[in-house]
C-alpha positions in Angstrom: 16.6 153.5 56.1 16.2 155.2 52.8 18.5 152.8 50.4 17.8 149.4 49.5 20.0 146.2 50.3 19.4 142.6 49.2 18.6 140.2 51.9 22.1 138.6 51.2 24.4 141.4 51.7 25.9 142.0 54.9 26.6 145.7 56.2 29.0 145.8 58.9 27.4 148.4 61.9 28.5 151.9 61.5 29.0 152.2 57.3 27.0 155.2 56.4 25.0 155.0 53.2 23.0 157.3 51.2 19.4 158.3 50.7 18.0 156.0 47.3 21.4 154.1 47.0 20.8 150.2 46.1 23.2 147.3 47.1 22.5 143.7 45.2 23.3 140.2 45.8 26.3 138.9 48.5 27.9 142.3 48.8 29.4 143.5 51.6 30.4 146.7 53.0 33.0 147.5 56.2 31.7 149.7 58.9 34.1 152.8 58.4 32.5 152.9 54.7 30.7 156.2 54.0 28.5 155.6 50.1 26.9 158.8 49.0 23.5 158.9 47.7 22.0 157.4 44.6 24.6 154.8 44.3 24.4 151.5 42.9 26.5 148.2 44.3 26.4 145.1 41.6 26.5 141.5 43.0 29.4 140.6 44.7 30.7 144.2 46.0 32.7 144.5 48.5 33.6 147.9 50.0 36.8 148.4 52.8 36.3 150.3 56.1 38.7 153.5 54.2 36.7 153.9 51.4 34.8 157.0 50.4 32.3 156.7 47.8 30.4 159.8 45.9 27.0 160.1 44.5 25.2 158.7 42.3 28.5 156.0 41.3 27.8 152.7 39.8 29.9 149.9 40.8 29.3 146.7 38.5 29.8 142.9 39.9 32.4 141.5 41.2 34.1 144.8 42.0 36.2 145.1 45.3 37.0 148.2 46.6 39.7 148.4 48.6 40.9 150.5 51.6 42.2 153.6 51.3 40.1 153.9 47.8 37.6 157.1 47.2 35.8 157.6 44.1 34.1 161.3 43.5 30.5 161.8 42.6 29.5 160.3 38.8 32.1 157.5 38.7 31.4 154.2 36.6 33.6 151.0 37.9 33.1 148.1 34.8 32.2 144.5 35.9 35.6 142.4 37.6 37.8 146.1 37.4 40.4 145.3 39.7 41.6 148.1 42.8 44.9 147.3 44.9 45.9 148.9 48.0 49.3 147.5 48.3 52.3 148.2 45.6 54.3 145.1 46.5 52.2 142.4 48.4 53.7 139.5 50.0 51.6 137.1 51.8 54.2 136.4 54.6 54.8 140.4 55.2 51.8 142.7 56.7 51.9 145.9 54.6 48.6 147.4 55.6 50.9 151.0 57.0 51.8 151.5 53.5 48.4 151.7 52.0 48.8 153.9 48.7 45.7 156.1 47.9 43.9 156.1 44.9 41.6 159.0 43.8 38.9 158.3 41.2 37.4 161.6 40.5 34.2 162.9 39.1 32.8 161.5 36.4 35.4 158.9 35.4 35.0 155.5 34.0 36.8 152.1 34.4 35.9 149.3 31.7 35.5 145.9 32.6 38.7 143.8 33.9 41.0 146.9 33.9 43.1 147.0 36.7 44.2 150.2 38.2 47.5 149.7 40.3 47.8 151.9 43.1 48.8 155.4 44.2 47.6 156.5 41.2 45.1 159.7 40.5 42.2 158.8 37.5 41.3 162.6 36.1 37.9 164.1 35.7 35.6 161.9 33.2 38.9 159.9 31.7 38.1 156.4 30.3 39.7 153.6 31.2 39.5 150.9 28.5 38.1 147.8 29.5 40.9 145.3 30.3 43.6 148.2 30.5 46.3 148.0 33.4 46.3 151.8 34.8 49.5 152.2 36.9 50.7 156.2 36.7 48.1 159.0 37.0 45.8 159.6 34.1 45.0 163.5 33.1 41.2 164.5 33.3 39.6 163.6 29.9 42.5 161.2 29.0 41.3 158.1 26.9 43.2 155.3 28.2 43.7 151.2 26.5 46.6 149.1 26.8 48.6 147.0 28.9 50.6 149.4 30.8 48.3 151.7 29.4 48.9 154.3 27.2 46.4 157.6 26.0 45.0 157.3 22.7 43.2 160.7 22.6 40.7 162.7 24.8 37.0 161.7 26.0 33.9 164.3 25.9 32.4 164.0 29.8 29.4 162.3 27.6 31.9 159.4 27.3 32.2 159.7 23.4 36.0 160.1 21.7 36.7 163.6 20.5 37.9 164.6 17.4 40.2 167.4 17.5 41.2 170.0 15.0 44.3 171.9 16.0 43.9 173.3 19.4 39.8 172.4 19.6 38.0 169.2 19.6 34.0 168.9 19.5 31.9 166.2 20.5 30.4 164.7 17.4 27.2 163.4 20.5 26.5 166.2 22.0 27.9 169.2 20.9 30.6 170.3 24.1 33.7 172.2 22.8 37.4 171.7 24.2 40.8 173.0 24.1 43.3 170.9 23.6 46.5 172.7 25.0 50.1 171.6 26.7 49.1 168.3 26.5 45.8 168.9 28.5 42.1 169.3 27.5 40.0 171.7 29.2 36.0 172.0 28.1 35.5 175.7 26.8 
């Protein structure tokens, strides 16, 4: 065993988990889960039997990630963020055959107490404001706040806003230059 789990967290017999990955307090994770390497599981995680998780993602406390849920490599998931499977619950009516995916890929991050309804598809290193409800698809690099949320400009994959001039925006951190095209941004 080359990860690390608290002595209260219970992992269900055939969950696969990588090499240097660390799971804290009262988590739990299914047996179908696979978690890549490097990885890091706040207190109070709990991760479904269809869930795919990259490496090196950080999921904060009190984070639940559903079936049918997969996050690429890189992703960031904010304390008490909020996944759903199912688009109309009822408690009286079993819905688990119309499971709606939800893609979280590379590099993307999801403040604290968002909620991202779903079916949807987060782009490459978008930002998801922290309390924001996400419930359409959100373009890679998209900077995202609101309740539905809306895009209030575009993200450097350093996480800082980018200021754009015309057609190119630089990051004023670390230097990366983008286009800014068709209502898209692409790094150059």
């Amino acid at each position: 065993m080359n990860f690390q789990v608290h002595p209260s967290s219970i992992i269900d017999e055939g969950a696969t988990i990588g090499n240097e990955t660390k799971i804290w307090h009262f988590s739990h994770v299914c047996g179908g889960a696979v978690i890549g390497e490097k990885c890091s599981l706040g207190q109070n995680v709990f991760i479904g039997n269809d869930v795919i998780i990259g490496n090196n993602v950080k999921i904060q406390n009190n984070v639940s990630v559903y079936d049918a849920v997969y996050l690429e490599d890189d992703v960031f998931c904010g304390p008490s963020m909020v996944f759903t499977n199912v688009y109309n619950p009822r408690s009286h009516i079993i819905r688990k055959h119309e499971y709606r995916k939800t893609l979280v890929k590379r590099g993307a991050t999801i403040g604290a107490n968002a909620t991202v309804v779903c079916g949807v598809t987060i782009g490459e290193y978008a930002f998801i404001g922290a309390g924001s409800v996400i419930n359409k698809d959100v373009k890679p690099y998209a900077m995202m706040v609101g309740v539905p949320a809306r895009q209030i400009g575009w993200v450097c994959s350093c996480g800082v806003k980018l200021v754009a001039t015309a057609e190119v925006a630089c990051c004023e951190s670390c230097g990366k230059m983008y286009r800014i095209e068709n209502g898209s941004c692409n790094p150059l």
